[in-house]
N, C-alpha and C positions, 0 to 999 in steps of 0.2 A: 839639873835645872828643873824646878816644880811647873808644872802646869796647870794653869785653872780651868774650869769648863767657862766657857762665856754665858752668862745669864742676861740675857736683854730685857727680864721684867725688872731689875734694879735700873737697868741703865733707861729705860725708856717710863718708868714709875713718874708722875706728876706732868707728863708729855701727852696727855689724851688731850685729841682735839688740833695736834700740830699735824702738818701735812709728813709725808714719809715717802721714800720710793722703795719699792720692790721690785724684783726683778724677776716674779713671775707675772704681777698687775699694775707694775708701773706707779703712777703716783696715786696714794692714796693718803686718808686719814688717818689716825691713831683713836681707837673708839675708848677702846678699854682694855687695864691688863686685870685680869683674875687673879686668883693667888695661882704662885707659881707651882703646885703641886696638881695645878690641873693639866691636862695634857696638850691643852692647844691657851695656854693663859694669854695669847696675846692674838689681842683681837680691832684686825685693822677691818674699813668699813665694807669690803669684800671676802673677807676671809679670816681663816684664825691661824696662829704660828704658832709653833711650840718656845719654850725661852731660851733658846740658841738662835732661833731664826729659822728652823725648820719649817715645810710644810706639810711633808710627811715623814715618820720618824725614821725612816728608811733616806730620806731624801739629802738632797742637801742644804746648806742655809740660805735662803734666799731673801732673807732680811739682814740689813747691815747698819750698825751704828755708823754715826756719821762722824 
């Protein structure tokens, strides 16, 4: 069975500006996503995520498609 990595800058792309929850800051905005070869390209309006849902690349995902 193939596995993909999850990328959340495709799936949350044209979504700036909708509310979001996280479950390190709870509900926030969706500011902007950068291109995805940056290292935190997603960027909610306390903070930025990597495009798995990362907060730190060590950490675990704490952003989740809905």
């Amino acid at each position: 069975m193939e596995t993909k990595d999850l990328n959340l800058c495709e799936l949350l792309k044209g979504h700036e500006g909708e509310t979001f929850f996280s479950l390190l800051i709870g509900e926030c905005v969706l500011s902007e996503i950068t291109t995805p070869t940056d290292t935190y390209p997603i960027k909610l309006e306390h903070s930025d995520y990597s495009s798995d849902g990362r907060f730190e690349s060590t950490g675990v995902p704490v952003v989740y498609p809905s």
